[in-house]
Every structure is written in structure tokens, then in C-alpha cells.
MDTraj code that builds the backbone (N, CA, C; nanometers):
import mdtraj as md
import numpy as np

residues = "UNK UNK UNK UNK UNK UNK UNK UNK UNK UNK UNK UNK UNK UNK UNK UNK UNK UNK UNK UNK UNK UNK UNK UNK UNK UNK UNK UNK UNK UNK UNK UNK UNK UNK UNK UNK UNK UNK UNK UNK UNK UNK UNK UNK UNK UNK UNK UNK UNK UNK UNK UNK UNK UNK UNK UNK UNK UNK UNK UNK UNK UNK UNK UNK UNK UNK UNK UNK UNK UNK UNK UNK UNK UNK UNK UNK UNK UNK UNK UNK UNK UNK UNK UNK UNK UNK UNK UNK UNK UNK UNK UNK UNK UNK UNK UNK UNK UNK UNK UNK UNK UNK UNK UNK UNK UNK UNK UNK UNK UNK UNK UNK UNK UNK UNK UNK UNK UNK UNK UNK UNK UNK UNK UNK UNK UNK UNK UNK UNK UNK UNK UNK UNK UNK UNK UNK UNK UNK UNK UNK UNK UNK UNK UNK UNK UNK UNK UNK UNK UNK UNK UNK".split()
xyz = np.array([
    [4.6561, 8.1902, 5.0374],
    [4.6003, 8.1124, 5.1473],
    [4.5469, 8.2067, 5.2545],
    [4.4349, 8.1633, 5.3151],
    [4.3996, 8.2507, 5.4280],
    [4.5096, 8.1862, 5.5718],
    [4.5010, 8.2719, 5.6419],
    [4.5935, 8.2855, 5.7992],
    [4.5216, 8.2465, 5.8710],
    [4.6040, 8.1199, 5.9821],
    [4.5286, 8.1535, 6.1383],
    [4.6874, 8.2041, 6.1901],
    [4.6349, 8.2711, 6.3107],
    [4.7910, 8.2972, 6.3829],
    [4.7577, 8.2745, 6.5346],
    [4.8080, 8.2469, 6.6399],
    [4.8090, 8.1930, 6.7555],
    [4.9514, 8.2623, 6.8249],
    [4.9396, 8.2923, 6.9005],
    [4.9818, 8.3565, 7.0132],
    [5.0528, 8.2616, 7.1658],
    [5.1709, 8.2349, 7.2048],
    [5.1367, 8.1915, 7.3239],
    [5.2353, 8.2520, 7.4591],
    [5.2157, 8.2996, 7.4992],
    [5.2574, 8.3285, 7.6522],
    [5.3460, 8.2021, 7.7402],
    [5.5109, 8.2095, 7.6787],
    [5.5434, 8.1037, 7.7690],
    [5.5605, 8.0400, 7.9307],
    [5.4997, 8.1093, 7.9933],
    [5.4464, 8.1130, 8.1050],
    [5.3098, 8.0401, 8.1698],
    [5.2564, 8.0645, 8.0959],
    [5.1450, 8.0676, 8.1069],
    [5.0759, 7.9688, 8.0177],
    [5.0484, 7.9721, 7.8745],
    [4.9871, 7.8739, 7.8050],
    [5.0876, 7.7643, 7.7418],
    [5.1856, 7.7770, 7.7543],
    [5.3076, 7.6805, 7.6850],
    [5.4069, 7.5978, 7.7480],
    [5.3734, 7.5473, 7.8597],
    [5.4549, 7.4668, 7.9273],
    [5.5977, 7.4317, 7.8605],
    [5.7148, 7.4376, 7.8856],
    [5.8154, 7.3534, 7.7888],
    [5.8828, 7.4552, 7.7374],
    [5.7816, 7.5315, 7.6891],
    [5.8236, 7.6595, 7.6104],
    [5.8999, 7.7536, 7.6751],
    [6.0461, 7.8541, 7.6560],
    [6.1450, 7.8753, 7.7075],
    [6.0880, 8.0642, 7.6981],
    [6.0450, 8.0690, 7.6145],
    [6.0140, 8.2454, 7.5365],
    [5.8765, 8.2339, 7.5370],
    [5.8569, 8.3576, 7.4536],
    [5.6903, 8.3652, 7.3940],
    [5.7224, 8.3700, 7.2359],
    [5.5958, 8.2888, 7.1896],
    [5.6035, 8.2387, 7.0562],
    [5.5160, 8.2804, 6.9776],
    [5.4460, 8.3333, 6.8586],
    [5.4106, 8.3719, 6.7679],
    [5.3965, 8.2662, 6.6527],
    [5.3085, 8.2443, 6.6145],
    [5.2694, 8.1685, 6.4464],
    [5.1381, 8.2064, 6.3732],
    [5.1953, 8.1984, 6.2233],
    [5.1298, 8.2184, 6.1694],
    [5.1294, 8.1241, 6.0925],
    [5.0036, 8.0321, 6.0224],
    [4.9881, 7.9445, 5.9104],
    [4.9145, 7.9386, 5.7923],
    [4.9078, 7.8737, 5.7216],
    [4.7855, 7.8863, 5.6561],
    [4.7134, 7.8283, 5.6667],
    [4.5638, 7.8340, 5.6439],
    [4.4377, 7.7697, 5.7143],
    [4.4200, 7.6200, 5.6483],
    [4.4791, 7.6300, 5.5145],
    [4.3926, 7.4928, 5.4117],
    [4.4813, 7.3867, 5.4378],
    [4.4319, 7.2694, 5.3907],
    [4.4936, 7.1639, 5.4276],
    [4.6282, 7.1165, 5.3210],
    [4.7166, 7.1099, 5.3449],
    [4.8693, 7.1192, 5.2691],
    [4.9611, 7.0612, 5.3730],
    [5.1032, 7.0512, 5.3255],
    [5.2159, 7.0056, 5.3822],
    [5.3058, 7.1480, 5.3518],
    [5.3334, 7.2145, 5.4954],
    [5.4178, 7.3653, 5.4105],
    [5.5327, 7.3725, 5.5005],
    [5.6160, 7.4227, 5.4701],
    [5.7579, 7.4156, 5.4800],
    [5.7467, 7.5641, 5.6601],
    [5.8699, 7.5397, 5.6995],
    [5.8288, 7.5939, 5.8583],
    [5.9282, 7.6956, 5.8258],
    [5.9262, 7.8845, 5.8791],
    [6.0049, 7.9173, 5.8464],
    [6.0273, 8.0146, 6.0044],
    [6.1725, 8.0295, 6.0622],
    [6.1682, 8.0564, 6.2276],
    [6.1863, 8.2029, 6.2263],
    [6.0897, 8.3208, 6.2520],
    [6.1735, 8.4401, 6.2454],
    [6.2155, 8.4957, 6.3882],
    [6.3173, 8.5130, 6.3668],
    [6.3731, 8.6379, 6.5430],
    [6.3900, 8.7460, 6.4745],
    [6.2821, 8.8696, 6.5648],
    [6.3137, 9.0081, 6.5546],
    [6.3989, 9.0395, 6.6109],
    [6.4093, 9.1729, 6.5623],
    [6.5442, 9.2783, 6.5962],
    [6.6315, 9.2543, 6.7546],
    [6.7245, 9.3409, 6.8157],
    [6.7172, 9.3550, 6.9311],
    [6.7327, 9.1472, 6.9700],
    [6.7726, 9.0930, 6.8698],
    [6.8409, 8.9348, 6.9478],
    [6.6607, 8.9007, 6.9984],
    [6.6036, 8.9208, 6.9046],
    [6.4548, 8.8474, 6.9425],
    [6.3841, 8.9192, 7.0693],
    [6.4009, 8.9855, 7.1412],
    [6.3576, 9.0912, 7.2368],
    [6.2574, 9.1613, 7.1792],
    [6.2088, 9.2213, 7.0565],
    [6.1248, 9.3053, 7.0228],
    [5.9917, 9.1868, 6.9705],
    [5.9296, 9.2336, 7.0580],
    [5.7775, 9.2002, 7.0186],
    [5.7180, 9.1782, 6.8562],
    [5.7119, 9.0216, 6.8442],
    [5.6763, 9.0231, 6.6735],
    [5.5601, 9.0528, 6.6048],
    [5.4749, 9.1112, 6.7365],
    [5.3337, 9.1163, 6.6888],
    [5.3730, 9.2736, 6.5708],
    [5.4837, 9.3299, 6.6346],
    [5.5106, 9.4516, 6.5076],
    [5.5076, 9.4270, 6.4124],
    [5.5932, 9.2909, 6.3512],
    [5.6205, 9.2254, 6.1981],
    [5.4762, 9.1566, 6.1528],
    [5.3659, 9.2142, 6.2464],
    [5.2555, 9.0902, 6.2071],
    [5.1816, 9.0772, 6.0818],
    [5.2297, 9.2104, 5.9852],
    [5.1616, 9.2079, 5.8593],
    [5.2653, 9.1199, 5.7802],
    [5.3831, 9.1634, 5.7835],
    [5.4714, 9.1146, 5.7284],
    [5.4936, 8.9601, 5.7224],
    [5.4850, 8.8947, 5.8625],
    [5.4602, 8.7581, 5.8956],
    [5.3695, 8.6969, 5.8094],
    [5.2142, 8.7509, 5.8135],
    [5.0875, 8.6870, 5.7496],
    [5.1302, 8.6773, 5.6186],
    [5.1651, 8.7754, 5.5569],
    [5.2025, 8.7475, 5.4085],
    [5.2879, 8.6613, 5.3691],
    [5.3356, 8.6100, 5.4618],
    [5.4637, 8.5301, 5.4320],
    [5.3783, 8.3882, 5.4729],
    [5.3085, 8.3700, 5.5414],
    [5.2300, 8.2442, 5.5674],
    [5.1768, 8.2539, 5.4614],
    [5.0547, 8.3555, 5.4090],
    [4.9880, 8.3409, 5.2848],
    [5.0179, 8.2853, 5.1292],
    [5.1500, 8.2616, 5.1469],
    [5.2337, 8.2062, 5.0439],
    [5.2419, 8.0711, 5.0880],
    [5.2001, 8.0286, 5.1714],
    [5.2330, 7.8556, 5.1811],
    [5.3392, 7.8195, 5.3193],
    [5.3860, 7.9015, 5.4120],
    [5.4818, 7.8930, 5.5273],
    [5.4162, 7.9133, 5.6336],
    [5.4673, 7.7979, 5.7097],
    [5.4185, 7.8437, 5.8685],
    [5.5212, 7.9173, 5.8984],
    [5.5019, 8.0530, 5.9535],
    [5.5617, 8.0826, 6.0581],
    [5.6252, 8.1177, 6.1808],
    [5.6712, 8.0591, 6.2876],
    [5.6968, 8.0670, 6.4391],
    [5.8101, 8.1892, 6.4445],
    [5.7662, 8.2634, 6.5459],
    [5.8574, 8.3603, 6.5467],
    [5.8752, 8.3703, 6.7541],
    [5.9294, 8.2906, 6.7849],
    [5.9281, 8.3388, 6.9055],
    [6.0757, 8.4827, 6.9567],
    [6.0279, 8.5164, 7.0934],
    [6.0572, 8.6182, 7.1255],
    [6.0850, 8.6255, 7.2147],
    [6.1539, 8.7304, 7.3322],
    [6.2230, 8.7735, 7.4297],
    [6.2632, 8.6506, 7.5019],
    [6.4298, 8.5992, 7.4435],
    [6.4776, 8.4845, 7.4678],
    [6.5269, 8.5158, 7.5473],
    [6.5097, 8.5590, 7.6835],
    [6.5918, 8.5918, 7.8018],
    [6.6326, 8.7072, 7.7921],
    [6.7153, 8.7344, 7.9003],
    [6.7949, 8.8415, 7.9020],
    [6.9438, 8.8577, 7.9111],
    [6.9913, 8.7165, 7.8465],
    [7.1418, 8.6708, 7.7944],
    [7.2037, 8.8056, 7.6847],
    [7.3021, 8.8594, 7.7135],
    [7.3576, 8.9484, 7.6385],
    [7.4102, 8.8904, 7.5126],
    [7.4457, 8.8346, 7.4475],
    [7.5512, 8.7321, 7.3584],
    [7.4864, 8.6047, 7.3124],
    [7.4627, 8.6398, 7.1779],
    [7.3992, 8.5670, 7.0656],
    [7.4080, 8.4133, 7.1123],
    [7.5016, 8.3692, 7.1076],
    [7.5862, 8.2381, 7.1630],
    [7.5381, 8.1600, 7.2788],
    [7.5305, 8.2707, 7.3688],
    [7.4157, 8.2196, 7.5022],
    [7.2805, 8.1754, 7.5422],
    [7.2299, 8.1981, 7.4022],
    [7.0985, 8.1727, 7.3570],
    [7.0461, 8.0201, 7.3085],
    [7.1420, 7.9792, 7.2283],
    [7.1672, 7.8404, 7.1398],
    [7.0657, 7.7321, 7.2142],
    [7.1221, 7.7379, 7.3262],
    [7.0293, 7.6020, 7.4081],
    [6.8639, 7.6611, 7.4031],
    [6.8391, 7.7701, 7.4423],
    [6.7085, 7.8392, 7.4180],
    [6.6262, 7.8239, 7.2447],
    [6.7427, 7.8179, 7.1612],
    [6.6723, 7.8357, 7.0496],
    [6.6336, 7.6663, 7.0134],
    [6.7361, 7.5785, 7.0626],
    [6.7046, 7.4656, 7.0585],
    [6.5678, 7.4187, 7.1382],
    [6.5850, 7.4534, 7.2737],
    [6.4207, 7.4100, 7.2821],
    [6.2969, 7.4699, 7.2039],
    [6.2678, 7.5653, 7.1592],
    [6.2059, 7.6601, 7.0554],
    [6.1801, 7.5342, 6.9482],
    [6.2733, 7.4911, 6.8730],
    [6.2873, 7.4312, 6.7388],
    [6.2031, 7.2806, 6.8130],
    [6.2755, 7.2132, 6.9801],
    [6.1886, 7.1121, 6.9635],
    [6.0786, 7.1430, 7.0015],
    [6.0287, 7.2645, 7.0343],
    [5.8722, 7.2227, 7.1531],
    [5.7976, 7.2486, 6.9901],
    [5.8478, 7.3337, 6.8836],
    [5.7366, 7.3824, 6.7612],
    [5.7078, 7.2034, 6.7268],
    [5.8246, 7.1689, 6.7424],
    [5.8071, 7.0188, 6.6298],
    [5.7447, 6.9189, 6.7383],
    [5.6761, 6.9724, 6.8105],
    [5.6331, 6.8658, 6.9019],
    [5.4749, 6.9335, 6.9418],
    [5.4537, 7.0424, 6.9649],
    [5.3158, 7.0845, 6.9853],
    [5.2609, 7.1783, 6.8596],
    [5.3575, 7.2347, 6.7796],
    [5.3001, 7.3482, 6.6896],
    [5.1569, 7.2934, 6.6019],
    [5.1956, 7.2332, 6.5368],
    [5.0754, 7.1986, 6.4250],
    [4.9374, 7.1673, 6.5311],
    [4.9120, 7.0637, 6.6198],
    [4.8455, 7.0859, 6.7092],
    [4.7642, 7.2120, 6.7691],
    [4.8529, 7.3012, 6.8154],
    [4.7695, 7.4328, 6.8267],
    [4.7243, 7.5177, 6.7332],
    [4.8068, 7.4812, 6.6170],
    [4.7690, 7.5786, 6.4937],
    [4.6062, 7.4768, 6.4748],
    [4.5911, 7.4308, 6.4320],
    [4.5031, 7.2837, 6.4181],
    [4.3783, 7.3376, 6.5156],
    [4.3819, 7.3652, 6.6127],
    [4.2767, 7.4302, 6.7211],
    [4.2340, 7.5313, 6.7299],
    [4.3776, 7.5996, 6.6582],
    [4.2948, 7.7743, 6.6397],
    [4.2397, 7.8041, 6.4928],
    [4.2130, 7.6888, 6.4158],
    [4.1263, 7.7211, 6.3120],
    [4.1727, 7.6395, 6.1784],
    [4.3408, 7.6057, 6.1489],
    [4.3522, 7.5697, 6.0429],
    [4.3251, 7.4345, 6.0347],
    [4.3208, 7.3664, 5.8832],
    [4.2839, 7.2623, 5.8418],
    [4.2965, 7.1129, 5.9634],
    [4.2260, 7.0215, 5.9704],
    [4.3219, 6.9286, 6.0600],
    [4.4177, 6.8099, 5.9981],
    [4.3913, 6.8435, 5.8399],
    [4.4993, 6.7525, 5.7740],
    [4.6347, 6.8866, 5.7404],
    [4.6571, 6.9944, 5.8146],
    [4.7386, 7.0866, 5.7746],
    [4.8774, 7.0442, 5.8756],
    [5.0091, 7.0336, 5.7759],
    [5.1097, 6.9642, 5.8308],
    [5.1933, 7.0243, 5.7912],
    [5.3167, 7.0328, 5.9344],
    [5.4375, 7.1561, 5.9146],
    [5.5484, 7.0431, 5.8282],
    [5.6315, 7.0987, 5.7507],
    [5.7497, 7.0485, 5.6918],
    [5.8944, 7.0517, 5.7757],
    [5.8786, 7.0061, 5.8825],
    [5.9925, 7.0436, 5.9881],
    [6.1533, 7.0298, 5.9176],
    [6.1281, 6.9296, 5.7938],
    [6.2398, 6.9050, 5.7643],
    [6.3033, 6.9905, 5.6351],
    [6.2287, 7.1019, 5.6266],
    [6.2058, 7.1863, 5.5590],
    [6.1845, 7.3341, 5.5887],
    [6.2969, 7.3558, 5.6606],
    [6.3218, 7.4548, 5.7580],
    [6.4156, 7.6107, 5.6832],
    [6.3478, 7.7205, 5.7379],
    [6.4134, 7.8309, 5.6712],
    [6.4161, 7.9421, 5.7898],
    [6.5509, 7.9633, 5.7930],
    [6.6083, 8.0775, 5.9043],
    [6.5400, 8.2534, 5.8409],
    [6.5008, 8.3046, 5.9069],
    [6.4634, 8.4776, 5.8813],
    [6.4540, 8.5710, 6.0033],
    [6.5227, 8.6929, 5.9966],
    [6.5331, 8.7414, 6.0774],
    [6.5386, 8.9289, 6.0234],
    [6.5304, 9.0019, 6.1657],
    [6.5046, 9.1249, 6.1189],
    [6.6374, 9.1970, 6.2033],
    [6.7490, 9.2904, 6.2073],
    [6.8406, 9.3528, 6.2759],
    [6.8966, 9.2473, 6.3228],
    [6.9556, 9.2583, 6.4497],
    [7.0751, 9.1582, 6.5337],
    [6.9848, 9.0314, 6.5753],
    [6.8537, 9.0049, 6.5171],
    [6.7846, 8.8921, 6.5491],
    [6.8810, 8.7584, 6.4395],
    [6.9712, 8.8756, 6.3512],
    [7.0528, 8.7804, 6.2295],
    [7.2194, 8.6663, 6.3110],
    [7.2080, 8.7679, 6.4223],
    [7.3416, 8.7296, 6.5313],
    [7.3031, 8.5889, 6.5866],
    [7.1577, 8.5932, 6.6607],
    [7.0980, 8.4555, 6.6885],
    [7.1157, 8.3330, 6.5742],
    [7.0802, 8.3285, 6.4708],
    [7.0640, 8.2301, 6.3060],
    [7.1929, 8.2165, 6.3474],
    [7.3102, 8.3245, 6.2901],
    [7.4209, 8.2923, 6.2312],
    [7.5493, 8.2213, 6.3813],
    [7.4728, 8.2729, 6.4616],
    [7.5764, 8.1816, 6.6093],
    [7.5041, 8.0318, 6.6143],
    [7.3897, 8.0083, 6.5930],
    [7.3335, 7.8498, 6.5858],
    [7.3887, 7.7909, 6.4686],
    [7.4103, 7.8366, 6.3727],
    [7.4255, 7.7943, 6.2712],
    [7.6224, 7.7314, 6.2533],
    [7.6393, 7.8590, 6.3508],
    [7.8377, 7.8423, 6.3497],
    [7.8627, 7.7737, 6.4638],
    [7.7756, 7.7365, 6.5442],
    [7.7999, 7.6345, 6.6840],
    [7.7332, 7.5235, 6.6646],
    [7.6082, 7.4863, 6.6352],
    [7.5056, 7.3835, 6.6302],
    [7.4707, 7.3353, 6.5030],
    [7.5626, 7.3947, 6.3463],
    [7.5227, 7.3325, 6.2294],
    [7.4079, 7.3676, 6.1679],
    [7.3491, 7.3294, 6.0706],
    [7.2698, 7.3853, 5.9973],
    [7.1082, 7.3239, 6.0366],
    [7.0762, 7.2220, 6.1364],
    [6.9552, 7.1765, 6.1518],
    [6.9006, 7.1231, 6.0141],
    [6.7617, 7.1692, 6.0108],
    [6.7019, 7.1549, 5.8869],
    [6.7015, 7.2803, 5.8286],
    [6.7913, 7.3807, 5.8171],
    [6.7259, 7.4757, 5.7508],
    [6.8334, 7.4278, 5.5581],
    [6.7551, 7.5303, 5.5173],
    [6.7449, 7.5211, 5.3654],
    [6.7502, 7.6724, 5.3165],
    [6.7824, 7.7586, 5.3970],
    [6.8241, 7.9037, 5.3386],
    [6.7642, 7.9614, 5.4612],
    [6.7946, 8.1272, 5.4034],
    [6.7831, 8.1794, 5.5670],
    [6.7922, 8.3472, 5.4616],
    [6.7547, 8.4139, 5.5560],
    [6.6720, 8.5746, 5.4780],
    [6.7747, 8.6791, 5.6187],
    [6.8290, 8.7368, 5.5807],
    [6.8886, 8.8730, 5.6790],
    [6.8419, 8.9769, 5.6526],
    [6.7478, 9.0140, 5.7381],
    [6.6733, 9.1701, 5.6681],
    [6.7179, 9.2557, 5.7629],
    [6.8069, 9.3782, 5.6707],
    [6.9018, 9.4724, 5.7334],
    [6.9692, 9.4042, 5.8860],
    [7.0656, 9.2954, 5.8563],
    [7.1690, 9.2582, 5.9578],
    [7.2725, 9.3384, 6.0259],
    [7.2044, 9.4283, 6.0847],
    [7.2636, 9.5371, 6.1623],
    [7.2899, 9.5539, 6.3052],
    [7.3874, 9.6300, 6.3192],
    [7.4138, 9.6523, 6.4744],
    [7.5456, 9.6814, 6.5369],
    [7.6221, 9.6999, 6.4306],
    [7.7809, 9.7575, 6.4077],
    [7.8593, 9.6285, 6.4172],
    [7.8326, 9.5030, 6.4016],
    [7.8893, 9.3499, 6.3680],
    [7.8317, 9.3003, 6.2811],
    [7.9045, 9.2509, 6.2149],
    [7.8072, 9.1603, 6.0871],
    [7.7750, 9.0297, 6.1401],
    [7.7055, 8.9936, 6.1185],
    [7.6716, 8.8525, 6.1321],
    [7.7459, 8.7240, 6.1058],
])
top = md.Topology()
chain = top.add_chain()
for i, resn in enumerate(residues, 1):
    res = top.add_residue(resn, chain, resSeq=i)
    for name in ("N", "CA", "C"):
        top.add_atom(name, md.element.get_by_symbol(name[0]), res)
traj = md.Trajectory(xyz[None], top)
């Protein structure tokens, strides 16, 4: 599939929005499954780094939202309410903006079809939502090198 990816500045272009958010989709018109990544550093590191990595992973059929620098809360745990607005503002404006910045307008996220991924202690965020707030919609979840001298 070809990529659009969209960018937004929660400040500034994203009202509602708690962080800054990142997506990538695919352009054609489909129903594709939504997949959330937090980088390293508890989502603090800028995902435009992972941005090859991201696209390829859309190019397979996944949207993916990766938002970023969730505050400056020390402790995975403290985050939860943050990641929750994240999960509702995607399921409430995402497809919409993806939709404007180029992809299909019959192109539709699978919200209920949800997959956790993450890169370093961005795995601490997943696995504290997941042990406080339950499993949402996700349907599996990816730990790439879950590091940081705690396991997840």
C-alpha cells in the first residue's frame, strides 16, 4: 500500500489532544486494523526517528498513531489518563485527518482491532495500561527491546 502520514502539534493543530501525535496509513480504500506505537524514553523521543520503520508497517495494511512526549510525569502509571485521551481523540478525529491529508475517503480505521507496539521503556506505558485499565481493544502487542533495567 502506498502511505499518507500526518503530523499534529498538540497545541496547536489538535485541540483535545493531550501530546503530539504521529500517523501513518495507507492511502487505498480498506478497513485496517489501528496499531498505537510509544517510543523509547516512556514516549518522550520523537517518532519521526521510527518514521521508516512506522511506514512499513502501515504499508502492510495498519494505521499507525504513535503519539509522543506524554508529559513530563516520571512513572509509567501516571500517564494512563493521558493515554486514554490519545485512544479517544484517534477514535474520534483520526480517520478524518488521515482522509484530508490524502488517503482514500472510503479508508476506515478498525478501532476495534487494536494492537499495542512499542520501542525501550515506551513497553512500561502498554504494560501499566494494560495492568490498571485492562486490555481495551487491543489484540496483541510487539516489545521491541523492553529495556531500562525493569521489565515490563
Amino acid at each position: 500500500h502506498s502511505v499518507v502520514h500526518v503530523r499534529y502539534n498538540s497545541t496547536v493543530y489538535a485541540p483535545g489532544l493531550p501530546v503530539h501525535l504521529s500517523a501513518w496509513a495507507p492511502a487505498e480504500s480498506g478497513i485496517y486494523p489501528i496499531v498505537y506505537f510509544f517510543s523509547g524514553f516512556q514516549a518522550t523521543t520523537p517518532v519521526e526517528i521510527y518514521g521508516d520503520v512506522i511506514a512499513r508497517i502501515a504499508s502492510h495494511g495498519y494505521v499507525v498513531a504513535a503519539p509522543w512526549n506524554l508529559t513530563t510525569k516520571v512513572y509509567p502509571e501516571q500517564k494512563i489518563d493521558e493515554m486514554q485521551q490519545v485512544f479517544d481523540w484517534t477514535y474520534d478525529n483520526l480517520d478524518a485527518l488521515l482522509i484530508e491529508a490524502g488517503a482514500a475517503s472510503d479508508m476506515v480505521t478498525d478501532y476495534d482491532t487494536a494492537f499495542a507496539m512499542s520501542h525501550s521503556s515506551g513497553a512500561h506505558l502498554i504494560c501499566s495500561y494494560l495492568q490498571l485499565q485492562g486490555c481495551y481493544n487491543f489484540k496483541g502487542m510487539t516489545l521491541t527491546s523492553p529495556v531500562d533495567g525493569v521489565d515490563p
